[in-house]
MARTI-359975 format. One record per residue (C-alpha): residue number from 0; residue in three letters; x, y, z. Coordinates in pm, whole numbers, padded with zeros to 5 digits, always signed. Each point is the difference from the previous one (the first is absolute). Layout:
REM MARTI-359975
  seq  type      xx      yy      zz
  NUM   ALA       X       Y       Z
...
This chain:
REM MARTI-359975
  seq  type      xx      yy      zz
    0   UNK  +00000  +00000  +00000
    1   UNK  +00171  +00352  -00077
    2   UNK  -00026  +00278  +00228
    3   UNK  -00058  +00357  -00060
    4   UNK  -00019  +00332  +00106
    5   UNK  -00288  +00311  -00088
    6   UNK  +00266  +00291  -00005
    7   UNK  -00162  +00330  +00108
    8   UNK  +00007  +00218  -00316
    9   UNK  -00160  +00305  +00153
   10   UNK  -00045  +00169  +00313
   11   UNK  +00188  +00327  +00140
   12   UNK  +00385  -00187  +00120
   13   UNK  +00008  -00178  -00368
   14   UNK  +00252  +00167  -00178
   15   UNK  +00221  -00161  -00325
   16   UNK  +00305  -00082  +00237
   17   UNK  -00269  -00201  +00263
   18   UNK  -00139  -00141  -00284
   19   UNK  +00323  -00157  -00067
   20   UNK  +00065  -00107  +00330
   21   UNK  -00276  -00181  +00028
   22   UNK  +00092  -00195  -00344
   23   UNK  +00339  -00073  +00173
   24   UNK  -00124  -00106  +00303
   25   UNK  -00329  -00206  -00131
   26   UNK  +00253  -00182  -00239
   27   UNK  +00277  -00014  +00268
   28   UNK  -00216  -00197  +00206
   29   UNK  -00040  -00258  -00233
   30   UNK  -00373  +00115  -00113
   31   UNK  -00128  -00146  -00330
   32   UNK  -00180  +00271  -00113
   33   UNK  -00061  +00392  +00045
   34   UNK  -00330  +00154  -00095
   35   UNK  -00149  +00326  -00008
   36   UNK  -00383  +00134  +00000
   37   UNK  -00141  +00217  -00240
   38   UNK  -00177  +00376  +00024
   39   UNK  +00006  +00253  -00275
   40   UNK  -00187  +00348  +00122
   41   UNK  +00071  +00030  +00375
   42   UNK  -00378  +00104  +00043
   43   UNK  -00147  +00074  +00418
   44   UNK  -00107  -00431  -00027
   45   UNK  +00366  -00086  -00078
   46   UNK  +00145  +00260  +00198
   47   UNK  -00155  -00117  +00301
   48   UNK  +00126  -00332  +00020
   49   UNK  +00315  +00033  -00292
   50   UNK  +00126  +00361  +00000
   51   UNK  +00249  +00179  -00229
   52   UNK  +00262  -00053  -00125
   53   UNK  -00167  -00289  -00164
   54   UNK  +00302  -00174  -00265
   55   UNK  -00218  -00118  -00325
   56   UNK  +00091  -00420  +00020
   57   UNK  +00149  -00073  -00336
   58   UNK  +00242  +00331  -00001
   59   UNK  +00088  -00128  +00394
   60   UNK  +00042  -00363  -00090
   61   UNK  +00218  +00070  -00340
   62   UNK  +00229  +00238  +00195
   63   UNK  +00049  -00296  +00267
   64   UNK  +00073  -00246  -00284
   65   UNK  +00305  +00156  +00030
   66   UNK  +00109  +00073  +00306
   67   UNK  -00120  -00399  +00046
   68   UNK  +00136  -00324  -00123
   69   UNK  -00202  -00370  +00103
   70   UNK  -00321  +00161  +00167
   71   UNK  -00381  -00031  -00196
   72   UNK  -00136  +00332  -00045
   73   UNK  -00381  +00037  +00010
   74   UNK  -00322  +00224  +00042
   75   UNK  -00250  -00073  +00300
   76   UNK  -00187  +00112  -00174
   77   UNK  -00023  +00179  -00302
   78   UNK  -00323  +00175  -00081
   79   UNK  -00137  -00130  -00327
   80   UNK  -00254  +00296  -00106
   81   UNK  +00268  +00226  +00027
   82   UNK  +00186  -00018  -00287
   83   UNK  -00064  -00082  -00322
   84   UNK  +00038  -00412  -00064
   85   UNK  +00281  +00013  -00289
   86   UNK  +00191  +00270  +00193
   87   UNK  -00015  -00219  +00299
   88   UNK  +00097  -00315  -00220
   89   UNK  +00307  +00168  -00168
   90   UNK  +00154  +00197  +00353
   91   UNK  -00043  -00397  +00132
   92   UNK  +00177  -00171  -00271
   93   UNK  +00258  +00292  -00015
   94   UNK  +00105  -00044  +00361
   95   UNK  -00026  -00347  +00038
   96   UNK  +00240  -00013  -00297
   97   UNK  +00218  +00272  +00154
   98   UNK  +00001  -00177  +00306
   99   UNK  +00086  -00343  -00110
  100   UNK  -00309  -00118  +00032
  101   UNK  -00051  +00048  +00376
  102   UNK  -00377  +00156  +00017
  103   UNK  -00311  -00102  +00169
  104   UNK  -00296  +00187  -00139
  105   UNK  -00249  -00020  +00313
  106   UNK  -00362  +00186  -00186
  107   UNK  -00285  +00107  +00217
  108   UNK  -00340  +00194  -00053
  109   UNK  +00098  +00356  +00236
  110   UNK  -00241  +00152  +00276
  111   UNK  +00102  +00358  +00012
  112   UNK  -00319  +00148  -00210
  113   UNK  +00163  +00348  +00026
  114   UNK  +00261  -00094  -00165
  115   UNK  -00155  -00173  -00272
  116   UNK  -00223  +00333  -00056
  117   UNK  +00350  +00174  -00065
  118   UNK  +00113  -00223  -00221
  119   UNK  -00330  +00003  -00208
  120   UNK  -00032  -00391  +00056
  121   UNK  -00320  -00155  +00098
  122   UNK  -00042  -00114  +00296
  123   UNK  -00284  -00221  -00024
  124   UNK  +00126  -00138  -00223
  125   UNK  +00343  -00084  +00090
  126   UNK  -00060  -00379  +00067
  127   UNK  -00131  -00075  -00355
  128   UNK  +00309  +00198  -00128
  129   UNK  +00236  -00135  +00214
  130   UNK  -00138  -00321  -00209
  131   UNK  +00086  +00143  -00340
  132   UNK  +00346  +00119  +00130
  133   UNK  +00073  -00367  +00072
  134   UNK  -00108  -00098  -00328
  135   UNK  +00196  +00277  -00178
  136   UNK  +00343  -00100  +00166
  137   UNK  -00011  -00366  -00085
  138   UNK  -00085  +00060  -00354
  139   UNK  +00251  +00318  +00002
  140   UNK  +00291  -00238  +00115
  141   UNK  -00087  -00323  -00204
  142   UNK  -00096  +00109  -00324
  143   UNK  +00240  +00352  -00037
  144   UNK  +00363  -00101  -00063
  145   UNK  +00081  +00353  +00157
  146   UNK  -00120  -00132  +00344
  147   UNK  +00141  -00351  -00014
  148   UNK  +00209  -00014  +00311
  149   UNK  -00052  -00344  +00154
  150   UNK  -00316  -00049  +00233
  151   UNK  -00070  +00293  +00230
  152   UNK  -00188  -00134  +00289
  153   UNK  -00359  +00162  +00058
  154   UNK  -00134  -00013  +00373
  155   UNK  -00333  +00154  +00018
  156   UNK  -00168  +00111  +00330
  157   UNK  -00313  +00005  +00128
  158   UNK  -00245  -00150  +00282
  159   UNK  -00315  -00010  -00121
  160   UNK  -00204  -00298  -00227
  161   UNK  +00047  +00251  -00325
  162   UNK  +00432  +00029  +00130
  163   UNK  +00034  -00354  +00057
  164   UNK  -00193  -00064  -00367
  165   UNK  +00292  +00221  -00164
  166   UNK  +00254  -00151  +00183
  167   UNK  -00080  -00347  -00136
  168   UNK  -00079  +00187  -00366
  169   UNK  +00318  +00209  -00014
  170   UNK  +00296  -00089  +00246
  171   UNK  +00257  -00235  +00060
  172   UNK  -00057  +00015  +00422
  173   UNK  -00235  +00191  +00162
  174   UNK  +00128  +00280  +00208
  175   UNK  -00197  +00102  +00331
  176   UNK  +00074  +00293  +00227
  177   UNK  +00018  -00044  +00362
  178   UNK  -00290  -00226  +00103
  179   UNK  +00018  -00260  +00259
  180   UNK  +00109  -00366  +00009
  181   UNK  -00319  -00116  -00011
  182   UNK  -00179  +00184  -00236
  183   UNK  +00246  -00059  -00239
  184   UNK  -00057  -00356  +00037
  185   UNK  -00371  +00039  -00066
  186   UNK  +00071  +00198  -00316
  187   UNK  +00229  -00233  -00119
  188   UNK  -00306  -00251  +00007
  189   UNK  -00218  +00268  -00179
  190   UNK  +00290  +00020  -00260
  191   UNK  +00011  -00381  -00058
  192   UNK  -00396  +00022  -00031
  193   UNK  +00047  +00266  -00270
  194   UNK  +00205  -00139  -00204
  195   UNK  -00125  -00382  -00015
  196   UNK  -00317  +00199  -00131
  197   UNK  +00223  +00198  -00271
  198   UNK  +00196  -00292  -00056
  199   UNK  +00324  +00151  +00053
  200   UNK  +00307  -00088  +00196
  201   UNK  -00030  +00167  +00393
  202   UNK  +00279  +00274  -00034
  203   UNK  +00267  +00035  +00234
  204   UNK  -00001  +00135  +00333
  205   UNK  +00246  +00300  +00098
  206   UNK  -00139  +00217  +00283
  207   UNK  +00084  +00312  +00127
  208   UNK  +00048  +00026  +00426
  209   UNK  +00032  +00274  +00241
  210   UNK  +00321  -00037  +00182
  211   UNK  -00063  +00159  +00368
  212   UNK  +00189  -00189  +00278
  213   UNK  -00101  +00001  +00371
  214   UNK  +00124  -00066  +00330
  215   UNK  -00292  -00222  +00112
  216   UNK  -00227  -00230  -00254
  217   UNK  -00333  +00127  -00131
  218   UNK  -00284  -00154  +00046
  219   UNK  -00063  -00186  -00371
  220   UNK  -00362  +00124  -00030
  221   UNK  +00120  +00345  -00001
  222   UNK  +00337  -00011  -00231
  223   UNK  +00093  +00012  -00333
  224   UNK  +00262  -00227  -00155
  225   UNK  +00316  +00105  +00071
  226   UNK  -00118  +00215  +00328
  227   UNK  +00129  -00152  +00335
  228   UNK  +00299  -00123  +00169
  229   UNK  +00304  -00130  -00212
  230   UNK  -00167  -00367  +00059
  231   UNK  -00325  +00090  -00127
  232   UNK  +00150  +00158  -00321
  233   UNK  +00204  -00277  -00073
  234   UNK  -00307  -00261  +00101
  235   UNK  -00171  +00193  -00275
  236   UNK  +00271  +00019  -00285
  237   UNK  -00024  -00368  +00067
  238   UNK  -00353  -00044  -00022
  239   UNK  +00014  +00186  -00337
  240   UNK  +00280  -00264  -00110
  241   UNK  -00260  -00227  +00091
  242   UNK  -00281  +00144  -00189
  243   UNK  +00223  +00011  -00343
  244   UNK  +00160  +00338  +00044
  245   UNK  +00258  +00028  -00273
  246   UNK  +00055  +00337  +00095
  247   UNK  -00026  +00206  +00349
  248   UNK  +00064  +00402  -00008
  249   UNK  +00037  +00133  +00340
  250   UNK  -00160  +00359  +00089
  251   UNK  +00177  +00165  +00242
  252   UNK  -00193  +00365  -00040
  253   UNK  -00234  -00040  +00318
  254   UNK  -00223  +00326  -00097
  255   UNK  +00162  +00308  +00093
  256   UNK  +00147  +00234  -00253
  257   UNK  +00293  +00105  +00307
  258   UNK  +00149  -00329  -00088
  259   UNK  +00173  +00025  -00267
  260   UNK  +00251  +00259  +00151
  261   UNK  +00132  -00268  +00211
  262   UNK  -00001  -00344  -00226
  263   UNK  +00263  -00159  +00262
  264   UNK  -00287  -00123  +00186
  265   UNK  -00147  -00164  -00264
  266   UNK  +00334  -00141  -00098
  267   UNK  +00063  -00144  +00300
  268   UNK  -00366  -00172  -00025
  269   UNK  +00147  -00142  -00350
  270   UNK  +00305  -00098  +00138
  271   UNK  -00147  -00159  +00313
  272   UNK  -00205  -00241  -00283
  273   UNK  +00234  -00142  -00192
  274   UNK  +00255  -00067  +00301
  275   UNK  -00316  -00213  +00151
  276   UNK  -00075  -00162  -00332
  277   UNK  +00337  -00075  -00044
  278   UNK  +00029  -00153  +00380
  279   UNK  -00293  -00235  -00094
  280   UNK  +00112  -00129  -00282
  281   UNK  +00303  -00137  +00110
């Protein structure tokens, strides 16, 4: 199972240089893969849970192509309605290619409505676009020699019965945000349901955790994956194994904005992870 990391791209102590540090350190550690979220106008929604500077994903993750060498690059998620699907397709292939062929492309629907009015994209009907985005890229990369660049992996997000339907249409694993053990399970039932009546394969499974470590162990009714003492987090990344997790990225941004001026904390939580999973695999 490979391990990740959701790199804050935005928020007031992200600057290019901690950018970079957090590259170095995330792929230091021994991480598998660095991702980054996605926000285009900073409008009051956004800013109140993701303020500026906000670093557009593919300019972030091409400039840490090459400060980077081994580590998968990805988006957690990229908003489909926001850009156009051929422009999407091509700045995909491009850094993929430029990368040597490191990137993730993690897709979801968006929430922020504002933001969506700004951009002159419909919101209501971001799902069904999302849909022909998805479409649009796998056609884009197969059948245009321009965009040829080996298989670009598609995870597409999503909780609801119309998300998990797309996920089995559209993506090779499907890529939850922050939801706990147990619904995830469930889901993954829903999924199997879903796709015996499409006839299609189940995709895979490659979730996306909050990392917040405690002193003393929450109660499991009232957690999140990933939330708890050290034991608990690793009892979950475990649990995921278990459940067919191909892929684990680790959240370590617990909510406020404040954070991001002072990242060692949250690179201590990383660190603190992989020195346990590597003391329980021996």
């Amino acid at each position: 199972m490979l391990l990740g990391v959701n790199v804050p791209n935005f928020g007031p102590g992200t600057t290019p240089d901690r950018l970079l540090a957090w590259a170095r350190t995330v792929e230091g550690l021994g991480y598998d893969l660095l991702m980054v979220s996605d926000h285009v106008a900073i409008t009051p929604d956004v800013a109140e849970q993701y303020p500026a500077p906000f670093y557009e994903p593919f300019t972030t993750l091409s400039w840490l192509a090459g400060q980077t060498s081994t580590i998968r690059l990805g988006t957690t998620v990229l908003i489909a309605p926001y850009r156009h699907p051929l422009l999407t397709a091509r700045m995909a292939a491009n850094l993929d290619q430029l990368s040597g062929h490191r990137l993730i492309l993690g897709v979801g629907i968006g929430w922020a409505q504002q933001e969506f009015e700004a951009l002159g994209a419909d919101f209501a009907r971001r799902g069904r676009t999302t849909d022909e985005t998805l479409a649009a890229l796998r056609t884009a990369w197969q059948d245009t020699a321009d965009y040829r660049s080996g298989h670009i992996p598609l995870w597409v997000g999503g909780r609801s019965t119309a998300g998990l339907r797309r996920a089995v249409r559209y993506a090779d694993a499907w890529h939850p945000l922050r939801e706990r053990v147990t619904w995830m399970r469930d889901a993954l039932d829903r999924m199997k349901a879903i796709a015996d009546d499409e006839q299609r394969p189940v995709p895979g499974f490659a979730p996306r955790i909050l990392l917040r470590l405690t002193d003393r162990p929450l109660p499991d009714g009232e957690r999140v994956a990933g939330e708890g003492t050290i034991d608990q987090v690793i009892g979950d990344l475990d649990e995921l194994r278990l459940l067919g997790a191909e892929s684990v990225v680790l959240d370590p941004f617990v909510g406020d904005p404040a954070e991001t001026e002072h990242p060692e904390t949250a690179w201590q939580a990383l660190a603190t992870v992989r020195a346990n999973l590597e003391w329980s695999s021996r």
